[in-house]
N, C-alpha and C positions, 0 to 999 in steps of 0.2 A: 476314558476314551482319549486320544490322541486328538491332537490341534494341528490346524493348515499351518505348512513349509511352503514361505513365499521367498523365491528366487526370481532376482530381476526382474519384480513384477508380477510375477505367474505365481498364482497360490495352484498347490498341490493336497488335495483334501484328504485324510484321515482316509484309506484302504485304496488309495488311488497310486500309481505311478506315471511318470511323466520326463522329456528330454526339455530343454529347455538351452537352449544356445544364447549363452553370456555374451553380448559385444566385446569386444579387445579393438586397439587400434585397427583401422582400414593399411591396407597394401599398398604402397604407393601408385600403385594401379589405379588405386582409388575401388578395389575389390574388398567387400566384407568381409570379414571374421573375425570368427565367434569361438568363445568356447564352450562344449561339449558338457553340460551336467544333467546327470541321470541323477532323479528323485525319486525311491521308492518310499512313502509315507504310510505306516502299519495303522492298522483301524486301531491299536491299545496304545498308548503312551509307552513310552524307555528312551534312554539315552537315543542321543543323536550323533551317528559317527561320519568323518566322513571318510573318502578312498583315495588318495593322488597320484595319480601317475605322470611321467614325462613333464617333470619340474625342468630336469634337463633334459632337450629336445629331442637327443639320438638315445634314448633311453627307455626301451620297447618291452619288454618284462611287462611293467605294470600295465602298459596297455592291454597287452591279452590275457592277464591277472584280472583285470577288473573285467572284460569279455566275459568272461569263462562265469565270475563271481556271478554276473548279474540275468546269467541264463539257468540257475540253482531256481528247480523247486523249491527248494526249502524256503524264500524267501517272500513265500506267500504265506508265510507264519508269523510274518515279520513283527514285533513290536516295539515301536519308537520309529526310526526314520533312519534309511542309509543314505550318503548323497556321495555319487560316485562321480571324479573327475577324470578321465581314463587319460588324456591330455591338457596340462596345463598352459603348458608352453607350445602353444599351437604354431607362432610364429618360427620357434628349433624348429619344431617336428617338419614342419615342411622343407626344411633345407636341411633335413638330415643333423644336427646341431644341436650343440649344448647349451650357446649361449641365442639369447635375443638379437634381432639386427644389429643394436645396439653396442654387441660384443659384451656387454653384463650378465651374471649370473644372476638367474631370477632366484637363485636358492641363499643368495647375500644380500636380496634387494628387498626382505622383511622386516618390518612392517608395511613399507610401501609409503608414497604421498601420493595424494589426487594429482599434482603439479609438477611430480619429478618426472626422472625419465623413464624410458618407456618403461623398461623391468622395475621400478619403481610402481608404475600408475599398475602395471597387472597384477603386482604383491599386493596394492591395493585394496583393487577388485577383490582379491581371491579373500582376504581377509575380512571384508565388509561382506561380505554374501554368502561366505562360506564358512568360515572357522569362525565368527562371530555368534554363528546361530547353531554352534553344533557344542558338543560336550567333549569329545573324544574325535581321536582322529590317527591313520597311520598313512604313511607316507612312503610310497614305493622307488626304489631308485636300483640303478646298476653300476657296476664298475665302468672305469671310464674307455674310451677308445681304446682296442687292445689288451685290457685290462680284465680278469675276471676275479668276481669274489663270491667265497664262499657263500652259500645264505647263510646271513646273521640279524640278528635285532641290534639297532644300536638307539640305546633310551638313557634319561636319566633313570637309574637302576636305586637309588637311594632312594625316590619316591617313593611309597609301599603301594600304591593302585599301579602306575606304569610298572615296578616289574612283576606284580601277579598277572597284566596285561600280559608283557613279556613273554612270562614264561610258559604262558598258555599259548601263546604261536608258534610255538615248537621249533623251531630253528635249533639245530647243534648248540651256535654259539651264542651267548649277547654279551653287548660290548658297552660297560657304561664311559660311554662316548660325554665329551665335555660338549656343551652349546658350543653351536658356532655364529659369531657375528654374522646378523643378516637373515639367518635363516629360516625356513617356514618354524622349525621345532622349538626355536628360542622362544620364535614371535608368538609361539601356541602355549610354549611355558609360562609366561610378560603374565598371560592370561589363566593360568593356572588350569590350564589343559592338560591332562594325560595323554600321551601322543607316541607312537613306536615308530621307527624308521626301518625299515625291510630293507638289505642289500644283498643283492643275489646275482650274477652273470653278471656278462659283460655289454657293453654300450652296442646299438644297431646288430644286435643276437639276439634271437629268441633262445631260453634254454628251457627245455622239458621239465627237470628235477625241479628247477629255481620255481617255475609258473605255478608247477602241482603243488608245492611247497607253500606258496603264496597265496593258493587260493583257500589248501586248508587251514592254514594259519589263521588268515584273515576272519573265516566260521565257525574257528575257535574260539578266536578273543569274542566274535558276536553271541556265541553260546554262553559265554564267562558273563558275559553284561548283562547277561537275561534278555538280548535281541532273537535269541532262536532260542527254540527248545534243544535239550539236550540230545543227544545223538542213541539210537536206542544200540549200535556196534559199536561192542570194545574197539578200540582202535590199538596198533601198537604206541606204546608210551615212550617217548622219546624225552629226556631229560635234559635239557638244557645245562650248559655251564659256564657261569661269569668269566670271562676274561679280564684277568689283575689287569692287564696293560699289554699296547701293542704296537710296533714299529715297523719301520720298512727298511730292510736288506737294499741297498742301494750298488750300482754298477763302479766297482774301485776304477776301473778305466772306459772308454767307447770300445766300442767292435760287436762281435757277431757274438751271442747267448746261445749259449747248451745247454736249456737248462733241463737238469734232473732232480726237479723235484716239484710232484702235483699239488693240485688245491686240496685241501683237506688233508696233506700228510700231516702224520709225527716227525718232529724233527728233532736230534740231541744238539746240545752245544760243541760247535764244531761238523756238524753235518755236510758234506758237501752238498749245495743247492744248485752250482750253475759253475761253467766255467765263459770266459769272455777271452774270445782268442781274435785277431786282426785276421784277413781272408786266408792269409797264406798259412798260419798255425805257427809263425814264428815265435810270436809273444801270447804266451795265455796266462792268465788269472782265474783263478778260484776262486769261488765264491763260498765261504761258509759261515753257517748258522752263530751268530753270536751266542744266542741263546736256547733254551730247550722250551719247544712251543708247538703250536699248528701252525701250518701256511692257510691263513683266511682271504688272503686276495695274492695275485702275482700277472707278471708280465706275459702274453702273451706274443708279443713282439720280437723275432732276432735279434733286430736291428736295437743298439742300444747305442746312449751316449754317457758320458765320465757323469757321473751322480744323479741317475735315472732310476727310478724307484723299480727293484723288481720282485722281491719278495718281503708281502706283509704275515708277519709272524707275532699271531699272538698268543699270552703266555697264561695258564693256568696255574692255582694252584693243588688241585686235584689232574695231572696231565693224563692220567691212564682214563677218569672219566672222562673227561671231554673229546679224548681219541674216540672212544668206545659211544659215544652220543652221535663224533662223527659217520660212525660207519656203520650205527643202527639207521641214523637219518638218510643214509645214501639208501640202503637197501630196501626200506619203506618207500621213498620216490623215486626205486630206477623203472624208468621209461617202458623197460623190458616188461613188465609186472603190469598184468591185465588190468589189476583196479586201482585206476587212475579216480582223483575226486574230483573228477567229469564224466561228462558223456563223450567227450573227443577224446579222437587218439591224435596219442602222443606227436607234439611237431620233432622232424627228424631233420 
């Protein structure tokens, strides 16, 4: 049998779920808030995972990723304990924002101290009450303002549990991404967590492929852990492929972006990607591919300035598999395609 999940106080008993509003700093209003964690607690013992969204605060994916996750039947089969945070950063989310009032990224402010500042004391929090009491954990995010990327996983891949985690979330790509200073994944590492990072669309979008993507991913990795029973439909099999390494195609001068070339293309070295011409079309620049890769994130913005990041291209060393993972994975989650893994249709 499974044992009571006590947050902030609140025990959650063994076949029980329950919401539970964490305090966070007051408003200078002197108005509350709290943040938002869903506990569902399975009647049998198994890992404990939990779910993060909107670490940065215009960062909307994972919010209706973990909606959608936490309205599944299936999760009355539950065994062990899911703890969904669908908003971390309560204080972004309301001002549309990446950062805390503060202007700090709460995703550089892990481990946290009780006494620093504010993205500090809420890394804290999050750590003392949440990834302290769980086993596993992934962590939802998007590209930035303007910005969209491919869904990918980005984990330490050298681990042998995070990337058989990995590679059961099905995403085209994963990326064995280096820790970053600060961050929830490092802070989860410290501790010898297995932990995925999900990056999919762009910041303040919702996107349909990305969400659908997200939610079955996330019922994958919980099937792999022996959290759900296995699925009794074949599903189509989607094979993931490491990415050696990845960088970002930056703008040789300012001015206006044409660019011609999508998220998910194949690119050769030398590809043209974009041209950057001033309003009048006196002076333009070309933009082409260093190398032979996929575009996994790029600019969605015209408007460009002299060394602005616009196409991130990363490189395989199997390129025709990882094309061909791309564009199984598009055709499994296009929007178009009735069986979605919900009960909603598709946001347009």
């Amino acid at each position: 049998m499974n044992t009571p999940f006590t947050i902030n106080g609140c025990e959650v008993a063994p076949g029980r779920r329950m919401t539970i509003d964490m305090p966070v700093a007051k408003l200078y209003t002197h108005t509350s808030l709290a943040m938002p964690v869903h506990v569902i607690n399975g009647k049998l013992g198994g890992p404990r995972l939990f779910i993060s969204g909107a670490i940065h605060g215009d960062e909307l994916n994972g919010v209706e990723i973990i909606r959608r996750l936490l309205n599944l039947p299936v999760l009355k089969r539950l065994r062990g304990t899911l703890v969904a945070i669908p908003i971390v950063n309560v204080h972004g989310f309301l001002e549309r924002s990446r950062y805390l009032p503060d202007r700090r990224d709460l995703n550089r402010s892990f481990p946290g101290s009780e006494s620093g500042s504010l993205a500090s004391r809420v890394a804290h929090l999050f750590m003392e009450e949440i990834v302290a009491q769980c086993s596993h954990g992934i962590d939802l995010h998007t590209g930035g303002v303007h910005r969209s990327n491919l869904p990918q996983i980005r984990a330490n891949l050298d681990d042998v549990e995070t990337l058989r985690l990995a590679e059961a979330f099905g995403t085209p790509v994963l990326i064995n991404a280096n820790l970053r200073d600060g961050s929830l994944r490092q802070a989860a590492a410290e501790q010898g967590m297995p932990m995925l990072l999900y990056e999919a669309g762009e910041a303040l979008r919702f996107d349909e492929v990305s969400i659908r993507a997200g939610v079955d991913g996330i019922i994958a990795v919980m099937r792999i852990l022996g959290m759900l029973p296995q699925g009794r439909r074949k599903k189509r099999c989607i094979v993931p492929v490491v990415a050696r390494a990845s960088a970002w195609v930056r703008a040789p001068e300012s001015g206006i972006l044409r660019a011609m070339a999508s998220l998910g293309a194949q690119v050769e070295k030398g590809s043209l990607l974009g041209v950057v011409a001033d309003p009048f079309g006196e002076q333009e620049y070309e933009i082409r591919s260093p190398w032979k890769g996929i575009i996994v994130g790029r600019s969605n913005l015209p408007l460009v300035h002299e060394g602005e990041a616009l196409f991130h291209i990363a490189r395989f060393q199997k390129i025709d598999a990882a094309s061909a993972s791309v564009e199984e994975f598009s055709v499994h989650f296009d929007p178009d395609v009735d069986e979605g893994s919900t009960v909603d249709g598709p946001i347009v």
